[in-house]
PLY file of the C-alpha trace (Angstrom):
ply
format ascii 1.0
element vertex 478
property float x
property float y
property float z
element edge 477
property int vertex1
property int vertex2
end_header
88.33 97.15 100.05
91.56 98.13 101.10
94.61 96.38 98.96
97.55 97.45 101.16
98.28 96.69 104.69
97.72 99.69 107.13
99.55 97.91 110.03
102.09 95.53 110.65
98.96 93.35 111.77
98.40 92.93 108.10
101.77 92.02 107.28
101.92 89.16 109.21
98.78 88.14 108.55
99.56 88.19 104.47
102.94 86.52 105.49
100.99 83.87 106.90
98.83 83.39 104.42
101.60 82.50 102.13
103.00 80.37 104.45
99.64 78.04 104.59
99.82 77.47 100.88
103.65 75.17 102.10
101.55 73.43 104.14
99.13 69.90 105.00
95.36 70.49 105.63
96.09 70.26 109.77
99.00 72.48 109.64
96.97 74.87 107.76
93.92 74.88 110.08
95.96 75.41 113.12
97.76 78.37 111.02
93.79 80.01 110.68
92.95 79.88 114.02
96.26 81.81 114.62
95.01 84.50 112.59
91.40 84.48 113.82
93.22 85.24 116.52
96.01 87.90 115.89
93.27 90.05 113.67
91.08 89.88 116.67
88.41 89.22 114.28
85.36 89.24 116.18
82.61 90.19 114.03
81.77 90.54 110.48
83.20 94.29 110.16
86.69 93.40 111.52
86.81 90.53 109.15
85.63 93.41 106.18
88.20 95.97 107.20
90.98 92.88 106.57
92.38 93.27 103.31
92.02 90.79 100.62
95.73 89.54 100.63
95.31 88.20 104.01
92.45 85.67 103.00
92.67 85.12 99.27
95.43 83.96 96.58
96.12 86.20 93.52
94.00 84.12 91.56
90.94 84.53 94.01
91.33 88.28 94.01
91.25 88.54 90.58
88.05 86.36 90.46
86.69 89.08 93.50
87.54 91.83 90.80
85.71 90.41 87.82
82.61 89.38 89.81
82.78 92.92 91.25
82.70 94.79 87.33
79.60 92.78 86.51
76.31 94.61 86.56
74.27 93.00 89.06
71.37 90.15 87.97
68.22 91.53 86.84
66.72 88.07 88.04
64.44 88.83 90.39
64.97 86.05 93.76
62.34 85.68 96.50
62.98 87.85 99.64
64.32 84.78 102.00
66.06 81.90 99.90
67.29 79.09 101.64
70.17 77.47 100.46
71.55 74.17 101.89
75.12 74.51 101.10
77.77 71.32 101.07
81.43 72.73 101.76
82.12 69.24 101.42
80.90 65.45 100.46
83.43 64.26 102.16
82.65 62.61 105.81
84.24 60.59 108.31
81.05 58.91 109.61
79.27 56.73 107.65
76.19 55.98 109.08
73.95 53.53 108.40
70.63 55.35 106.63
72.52 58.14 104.65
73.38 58.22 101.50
74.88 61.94 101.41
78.38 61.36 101.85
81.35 60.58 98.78
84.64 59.26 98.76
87.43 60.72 95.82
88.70 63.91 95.01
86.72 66.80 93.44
84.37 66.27 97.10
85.64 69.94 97.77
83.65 72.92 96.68
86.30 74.97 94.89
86.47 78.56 95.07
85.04 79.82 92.27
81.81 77.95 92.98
82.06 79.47 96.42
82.12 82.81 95.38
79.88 83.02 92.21
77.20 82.01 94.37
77.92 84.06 97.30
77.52 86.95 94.65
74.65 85.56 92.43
72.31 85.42 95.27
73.29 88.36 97.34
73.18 90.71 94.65
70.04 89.89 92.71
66.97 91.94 93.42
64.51 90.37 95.34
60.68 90.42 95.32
58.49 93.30 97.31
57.72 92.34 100.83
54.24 92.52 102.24
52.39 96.37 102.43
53.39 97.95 105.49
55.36 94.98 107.21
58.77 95.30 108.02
60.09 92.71 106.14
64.14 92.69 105.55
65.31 90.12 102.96
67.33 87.41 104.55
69.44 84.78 102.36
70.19 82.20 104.76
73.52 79.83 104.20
72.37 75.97 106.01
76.46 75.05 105.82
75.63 71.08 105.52
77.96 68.04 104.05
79.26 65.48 104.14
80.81 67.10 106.97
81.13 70.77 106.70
84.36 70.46 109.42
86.36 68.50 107.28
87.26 72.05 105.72
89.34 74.42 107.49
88.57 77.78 109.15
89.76 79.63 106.00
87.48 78.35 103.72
84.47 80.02 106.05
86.20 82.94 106.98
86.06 83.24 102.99
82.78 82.77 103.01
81.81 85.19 105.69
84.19 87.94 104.30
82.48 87.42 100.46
79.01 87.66 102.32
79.89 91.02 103.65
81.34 92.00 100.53
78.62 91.54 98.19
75.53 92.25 100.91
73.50 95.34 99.73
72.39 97.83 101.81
68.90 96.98 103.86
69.60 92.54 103.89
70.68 89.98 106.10
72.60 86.94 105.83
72.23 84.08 108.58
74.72 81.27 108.64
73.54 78.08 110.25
76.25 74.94 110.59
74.60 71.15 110.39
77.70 69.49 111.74
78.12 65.42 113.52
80.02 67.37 116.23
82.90 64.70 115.93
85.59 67.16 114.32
84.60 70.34 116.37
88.28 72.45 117.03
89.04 75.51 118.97
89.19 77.05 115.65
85.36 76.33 114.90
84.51 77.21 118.09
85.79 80.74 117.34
84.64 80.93 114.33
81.13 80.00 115.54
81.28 82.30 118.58
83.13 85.36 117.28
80.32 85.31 113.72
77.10 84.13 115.41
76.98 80.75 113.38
74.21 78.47 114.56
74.90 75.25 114.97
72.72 72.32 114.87
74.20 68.49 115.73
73.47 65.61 114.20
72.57 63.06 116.51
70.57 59.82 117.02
70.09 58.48 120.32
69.20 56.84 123.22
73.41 55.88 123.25
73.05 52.15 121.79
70.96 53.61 119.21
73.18 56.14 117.90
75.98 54.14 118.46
74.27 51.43 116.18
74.00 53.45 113.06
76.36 56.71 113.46
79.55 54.97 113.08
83.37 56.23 111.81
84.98 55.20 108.92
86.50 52.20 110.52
83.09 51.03 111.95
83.58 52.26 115.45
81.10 54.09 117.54
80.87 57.34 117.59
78.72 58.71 120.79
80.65 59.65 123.34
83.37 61.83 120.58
79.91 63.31 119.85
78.62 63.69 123.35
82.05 65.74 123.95
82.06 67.76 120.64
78.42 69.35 122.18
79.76 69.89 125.63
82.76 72.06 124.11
79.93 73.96 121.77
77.68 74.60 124.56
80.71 75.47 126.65
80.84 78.39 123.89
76.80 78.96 124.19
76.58 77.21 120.42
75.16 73.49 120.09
71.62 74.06 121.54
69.93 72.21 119.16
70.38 68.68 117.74
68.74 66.77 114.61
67.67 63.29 115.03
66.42 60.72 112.50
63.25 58.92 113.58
62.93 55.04 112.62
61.02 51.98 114.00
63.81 51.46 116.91
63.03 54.73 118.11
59.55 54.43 118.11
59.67 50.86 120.08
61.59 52.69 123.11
58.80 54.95 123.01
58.15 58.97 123.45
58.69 59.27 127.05
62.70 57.36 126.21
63.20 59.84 123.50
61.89 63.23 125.89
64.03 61.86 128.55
67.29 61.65 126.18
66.81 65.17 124.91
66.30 66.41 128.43
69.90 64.50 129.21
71.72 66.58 126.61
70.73 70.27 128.01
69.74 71.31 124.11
67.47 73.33 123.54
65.56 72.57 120.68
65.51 69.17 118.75
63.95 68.51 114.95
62.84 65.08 114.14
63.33 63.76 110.82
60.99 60.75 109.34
63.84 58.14 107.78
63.13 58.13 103.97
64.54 56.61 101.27
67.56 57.77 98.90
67.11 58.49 95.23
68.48 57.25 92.45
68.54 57.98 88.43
65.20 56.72 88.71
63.70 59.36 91.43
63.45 58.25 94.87
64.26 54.65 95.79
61.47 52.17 96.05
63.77 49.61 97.99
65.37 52.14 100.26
64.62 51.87 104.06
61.93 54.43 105.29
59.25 55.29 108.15
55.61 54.99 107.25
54.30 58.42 107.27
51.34 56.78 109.78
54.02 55.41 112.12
55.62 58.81 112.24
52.22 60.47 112.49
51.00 58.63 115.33
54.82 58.74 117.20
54.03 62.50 117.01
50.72 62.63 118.70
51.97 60.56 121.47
55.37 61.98 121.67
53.14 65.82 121.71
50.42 64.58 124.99
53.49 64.10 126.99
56.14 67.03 125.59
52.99 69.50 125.84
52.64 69.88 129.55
55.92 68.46 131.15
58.67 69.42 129.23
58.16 72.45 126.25
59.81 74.99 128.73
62.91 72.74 128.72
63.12 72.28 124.98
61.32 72.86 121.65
60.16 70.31 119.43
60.27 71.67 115.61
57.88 69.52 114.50
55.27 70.52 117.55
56.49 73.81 118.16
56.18 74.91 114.23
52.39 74.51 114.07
51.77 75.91 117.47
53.27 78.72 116.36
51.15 79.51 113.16
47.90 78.30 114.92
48.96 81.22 117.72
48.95 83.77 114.31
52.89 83.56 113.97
54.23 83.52 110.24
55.90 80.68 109.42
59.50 79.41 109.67
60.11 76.01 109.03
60.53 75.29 104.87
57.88 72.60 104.64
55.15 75.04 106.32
55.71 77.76 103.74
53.79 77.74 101.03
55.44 77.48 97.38
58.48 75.93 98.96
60.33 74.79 95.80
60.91 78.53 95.07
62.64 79.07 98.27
64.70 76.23 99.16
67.66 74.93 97.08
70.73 72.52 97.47
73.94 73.27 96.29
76.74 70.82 95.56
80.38 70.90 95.70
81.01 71.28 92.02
78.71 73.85 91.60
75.20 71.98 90.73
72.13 73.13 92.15
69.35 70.89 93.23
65.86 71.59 94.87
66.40 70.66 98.54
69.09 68.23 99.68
66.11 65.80 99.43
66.15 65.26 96.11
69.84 65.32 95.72
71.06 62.60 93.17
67.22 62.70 91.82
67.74 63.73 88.11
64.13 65.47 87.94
65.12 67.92 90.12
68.88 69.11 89.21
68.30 72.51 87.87
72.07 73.00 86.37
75.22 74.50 87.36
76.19 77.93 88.69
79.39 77.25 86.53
77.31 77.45 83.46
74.97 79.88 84.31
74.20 82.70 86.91
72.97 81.19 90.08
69.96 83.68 89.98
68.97 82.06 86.79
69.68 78.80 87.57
67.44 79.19 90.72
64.25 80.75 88.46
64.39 78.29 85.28
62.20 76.33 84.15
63.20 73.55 85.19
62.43 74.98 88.72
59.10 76.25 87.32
58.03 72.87 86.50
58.61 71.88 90.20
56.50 74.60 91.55
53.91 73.78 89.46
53.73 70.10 90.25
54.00 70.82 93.62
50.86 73.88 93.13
48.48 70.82 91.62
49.40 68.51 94.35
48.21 71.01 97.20
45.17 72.54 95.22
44.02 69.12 95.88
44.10 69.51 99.44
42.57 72.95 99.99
39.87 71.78 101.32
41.24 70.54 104.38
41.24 72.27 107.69
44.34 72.44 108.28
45.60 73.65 104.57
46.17 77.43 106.40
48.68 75.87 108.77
50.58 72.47 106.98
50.17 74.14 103.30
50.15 70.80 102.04
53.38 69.42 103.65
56.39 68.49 102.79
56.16 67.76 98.64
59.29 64.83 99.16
56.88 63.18 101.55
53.92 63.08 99.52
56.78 62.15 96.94
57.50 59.06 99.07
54.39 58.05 99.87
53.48 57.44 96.19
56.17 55.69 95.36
56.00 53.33 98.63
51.93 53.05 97.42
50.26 54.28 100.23
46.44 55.45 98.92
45.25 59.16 99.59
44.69 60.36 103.05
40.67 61.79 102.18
42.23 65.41 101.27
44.74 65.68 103.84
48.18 65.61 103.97
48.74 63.29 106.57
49.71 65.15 109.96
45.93 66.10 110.22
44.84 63.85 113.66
48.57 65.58 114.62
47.35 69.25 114.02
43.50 67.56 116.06
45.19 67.07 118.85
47.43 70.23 118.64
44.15 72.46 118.18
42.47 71.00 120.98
45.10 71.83 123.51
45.40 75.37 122.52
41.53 75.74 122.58
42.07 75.26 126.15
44.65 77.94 126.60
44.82 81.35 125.32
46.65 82.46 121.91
48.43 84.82 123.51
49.97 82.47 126.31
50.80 79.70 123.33
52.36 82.28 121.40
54.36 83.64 123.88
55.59 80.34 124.79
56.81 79.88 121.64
58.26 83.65 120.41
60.12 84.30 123.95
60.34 80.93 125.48
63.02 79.05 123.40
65.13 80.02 120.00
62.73 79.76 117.23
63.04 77.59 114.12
64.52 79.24 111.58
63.97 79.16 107.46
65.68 75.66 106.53
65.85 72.16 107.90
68.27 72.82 110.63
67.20 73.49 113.94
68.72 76.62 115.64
69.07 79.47 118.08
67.86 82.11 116.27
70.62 83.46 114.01
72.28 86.45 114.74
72.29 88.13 110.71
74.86 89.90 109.17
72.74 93.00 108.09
74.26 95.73 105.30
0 1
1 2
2 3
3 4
4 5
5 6
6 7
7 8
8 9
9 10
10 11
11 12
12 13
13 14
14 15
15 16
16 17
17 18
18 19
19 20
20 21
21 22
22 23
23 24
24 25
25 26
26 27
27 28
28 29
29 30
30 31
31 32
32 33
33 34
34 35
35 36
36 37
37 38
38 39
39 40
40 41
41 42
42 43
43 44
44 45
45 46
46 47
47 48
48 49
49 50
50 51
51 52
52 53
53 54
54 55
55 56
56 57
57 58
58 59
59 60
60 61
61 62
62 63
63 64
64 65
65 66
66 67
67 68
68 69
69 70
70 71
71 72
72 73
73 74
74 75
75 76
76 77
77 78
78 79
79 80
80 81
81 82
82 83
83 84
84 85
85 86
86 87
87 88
88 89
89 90
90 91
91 92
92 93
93 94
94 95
95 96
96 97
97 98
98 99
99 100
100 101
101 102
102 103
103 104
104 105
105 106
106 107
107 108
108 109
109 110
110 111
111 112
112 113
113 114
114 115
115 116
116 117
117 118
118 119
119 120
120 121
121 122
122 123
123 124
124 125
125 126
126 127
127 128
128 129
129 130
130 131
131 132
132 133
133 134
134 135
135 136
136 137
137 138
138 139
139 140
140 141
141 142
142 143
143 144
144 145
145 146
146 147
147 148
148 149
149 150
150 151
151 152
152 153
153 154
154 155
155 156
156 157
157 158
158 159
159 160
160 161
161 162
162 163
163 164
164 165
165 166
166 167
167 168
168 169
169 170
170 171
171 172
172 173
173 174
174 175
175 176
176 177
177 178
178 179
179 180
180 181
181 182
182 183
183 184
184 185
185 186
186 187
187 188
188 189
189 190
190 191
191 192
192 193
193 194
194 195
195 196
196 197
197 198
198 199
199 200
200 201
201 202
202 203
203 204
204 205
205 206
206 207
207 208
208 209
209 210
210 211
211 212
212 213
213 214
214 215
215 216
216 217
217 218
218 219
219 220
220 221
221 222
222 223
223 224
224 225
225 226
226 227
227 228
228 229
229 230
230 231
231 232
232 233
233 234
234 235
235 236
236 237
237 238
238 239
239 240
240 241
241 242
242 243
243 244
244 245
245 246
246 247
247 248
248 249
249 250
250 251
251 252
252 253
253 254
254 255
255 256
256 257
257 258
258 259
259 260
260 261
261 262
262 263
263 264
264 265
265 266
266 267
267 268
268 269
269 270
270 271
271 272
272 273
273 274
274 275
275 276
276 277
277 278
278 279
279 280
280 281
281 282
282 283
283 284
284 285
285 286
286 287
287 288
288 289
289 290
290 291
291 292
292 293
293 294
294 295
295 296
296 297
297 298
298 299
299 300
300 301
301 302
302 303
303 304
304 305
305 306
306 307
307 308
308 309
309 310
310 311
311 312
312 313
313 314
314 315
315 316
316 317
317 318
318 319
319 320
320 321
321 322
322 323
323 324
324 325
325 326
326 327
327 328
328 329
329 330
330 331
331 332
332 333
333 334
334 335
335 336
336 337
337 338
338 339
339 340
340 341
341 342
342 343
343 344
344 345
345 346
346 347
347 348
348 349
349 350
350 351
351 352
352 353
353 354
354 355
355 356
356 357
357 358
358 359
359 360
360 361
361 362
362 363
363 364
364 365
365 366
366 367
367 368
368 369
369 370
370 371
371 372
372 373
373 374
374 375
375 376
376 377
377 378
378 379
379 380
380 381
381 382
382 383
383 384
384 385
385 386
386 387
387 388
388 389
389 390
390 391
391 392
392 393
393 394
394 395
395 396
396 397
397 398
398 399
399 400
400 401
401 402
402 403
403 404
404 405
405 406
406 407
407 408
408 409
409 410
410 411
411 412
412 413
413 414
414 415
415 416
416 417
417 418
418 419
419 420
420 421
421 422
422 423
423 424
424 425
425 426
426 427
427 428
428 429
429 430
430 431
431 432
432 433
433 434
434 435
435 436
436 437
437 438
438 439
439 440
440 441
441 442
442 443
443 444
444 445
445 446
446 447
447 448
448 449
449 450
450 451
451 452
452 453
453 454
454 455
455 456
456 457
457 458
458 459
459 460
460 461
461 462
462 463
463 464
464 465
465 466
466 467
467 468
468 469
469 470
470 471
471 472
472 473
473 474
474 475
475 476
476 477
């Protein structure tokens, strides 16, 4: 990369970069979007062709430089790792079910943690992709929290300009944002726009619902600043797709309440997440509020008869559209439906510590170490992991035998997780969601393949790799 300016452009923009370091966290953010917008940095390329002073201290170059004289990993990684990435634990909701959020400094991921693993997992090797499929290797960056807005536009323009940096020849990148839409700036909005972030909100709804649980930091509600923050993101074509958590008051309004929200909010797609418990040194919390798997089941079938014919033009389901998809012959997306998922997906914490899914954050079975103590290719192959896959290999051997092993693999492992520690008994060699994947089957037998799988390739965004819920990514390809 360049390390003088070839413009006056570049000037400026290094002059303002040491004019951010004199200034608060709000004066600093409105300082970025100034430059996002001088540079007239559009796409990844523009940002590569800025030079280094313009986005990173002398100390941060000099980190750049000493990642860039190491050899590259000889670790091989899997051709398209997930990782769920917090920017920040910091949040200014605090709603009622989660437990993801911290107060206190040190919340910030520095740096250094930033970049090591920006370069640890772009520039291992990864494994051979199927005989004569095109197959490109995507590492895909879920930008999660806390509240991934809480950090300024630098920090991901950082991010995005490392990516580029350290992306071999032949990959992609995709960036996906999991955000509460309460924070969203101009700023993001460009950012978003101008680098082809996804962006998934977090929402729970009808209104009283999400205004119930999903409340500020002073206990107020928060729907309408959230209703706003996805107009202005669908104003920029972003914020078609939100996340909702699924518990009993949900349930008691009914599927035809919750189709009938979605439909209100013009998204289009929405993922539905079972409420389960938190963990603690123990493993996951016995006492911790949570959905029967059943309940959630059964909402699913019912929520599917009506979704099915009326409204899966409008919007996509994950949960329904995922196994449509693989029962029409597509490969899957979604983590949960891929087999072997504990070598794929991977949390990574502020201060560097890696964990297997943000799942099983704060679980201390499943913290496989630090990137600050060890490469992040490593740290993502150890044994610790192996013991993980493993488990999780035993636990879906036993369930081979069903049906519908070709299209669930098994499930998700945190559910079957949480289902033994809540006690429920075995489900006769299935993993729960088969009467779900009955009813699925039975609609598609009475339309063709090719129709459902059109439907699902060309008729919405598809789901992508991790747990957010997306308009297919436009990747950053070297």
């Amino acid at each position: 990369m360049p390390t003088e300016y070839a413009s006056p452009k570049h000037r400026v923009a290094q002059g303002l970069r040491e004019l951010s370091e004199t200034l608060g966290p709000s004066e600093q953010e409105a300082l970025y979007e100034l430059i996002l917008r001088a540079e007239g940095l559009r796409d990844h390329r523009t940002l590569a062709n800025l030079p280094q002073e313009a986005l990173f201290s002398p100390e941060e170059r000099r980190l750049i430089a000493e990642l860039d004289a190491q050899p590259d990993p000889d670790v091989v990684l899997p051709r398209h790792p997930s990782l769920i990435v917090k920017p920040t634990r910091l949040c200014n909701l605090r709603c009622t079910y989660c437990n993801a959020w911290r107060e206190g400094p040190d919340q910030n991921m520095s740096f250094e943690v930033l970049a090591r693993m920006t370069h640890g997992v772009l520039r291992a090797p990864r494994e051979p992709g199927p005989p004569g499929v095109l197959d490109a290797s995507t590492t895909t960056f879920v930008w999660h929290g806390g509240e991934p807005m809480l950090r300024d536009v630098r920090f991901f323009l950082q991010a995005l300009w490392l990516q580029h940096h350290w992306l071999p020849e032949g990959r992609f990148v995709a960036n996906d944002m999991q955000t509460n839409a309460s924070r969203v700036t101009q700023g993001f909005l460009d950012l978003c726009r101008s680098f082809h972030i996804s962006v998934s909100v977090s929402l729970d709804g009808p209104p009283d619902i999400h205004d119930a649980r999903r409340l500020d930091a002073a206990g107020r509600p928060t729907f309408e600043r959230v209703r706003e923050g996805i107009r202005l993101l669908q104003a920029e074509g972003l914020g078609h797709a939100v996340l909702m958590v699924i518990d009993e008051d949900i349930i008691e309004r009914g599927p035809q309440a919750l189709l009938d929200y979605v439909r209100s909010l013009g998204v289009r797609n929405v993922g539905l997440l079972n409420l389960v418990p938190g963990n603690d040194e123990n493993g996951i919390d016995g006492n911790g509020a949570w959905l029967h798997w059943a309940r959630y089941v059964a909402f699913l079938r019912d929520l599917f008869q009506l979704w099915y014919p009326t409204y899966r033009h409008e919007f996509g389901i994950r949960e329904l559209d995922e196994p449509l998809r693989i029962m029409a012959g597509e490969e899957p997306g979604l983590c949960i439906y891929q087999q072997d998922c504990f070598k794929i997906a991977f949390d990574v914490d502020p201060d560097g510590t890696v964990t297997g899914c943000d799942k099983y954050v704060g679980d201390p079975a499943f913290r496989y170490g630090s990137l600050l103590d060890a490469p992040v290719s490593e740290v993502l192959t150890n044994a610790l992991v192996q013991v993980q896959r493993d488990r999780d290999r035993r636990d879906t051997d036993e369930l081979r035998a069903c049906r519908w092993f070709h299209v669930c693999q098994g499930g998700c492992p945190h559910d079957r997780d949480v289902n033994r520690t809540m006690g429920l008994t075995g489900t006769d060699g299935c993993c729960g969601l088969g009467p779900l994947l009955d009813d699925i089957d039975e609609v598609v037998e009475h339309s063709t393949l090719a129709d459902s799988a059109i439907d699902a390739a060309f008729g919405r965004p598809a789901p992508h790799h991790s747990n957010a819920v997306q308009a297919v990514p436009v990747a950053l390809r070297r």
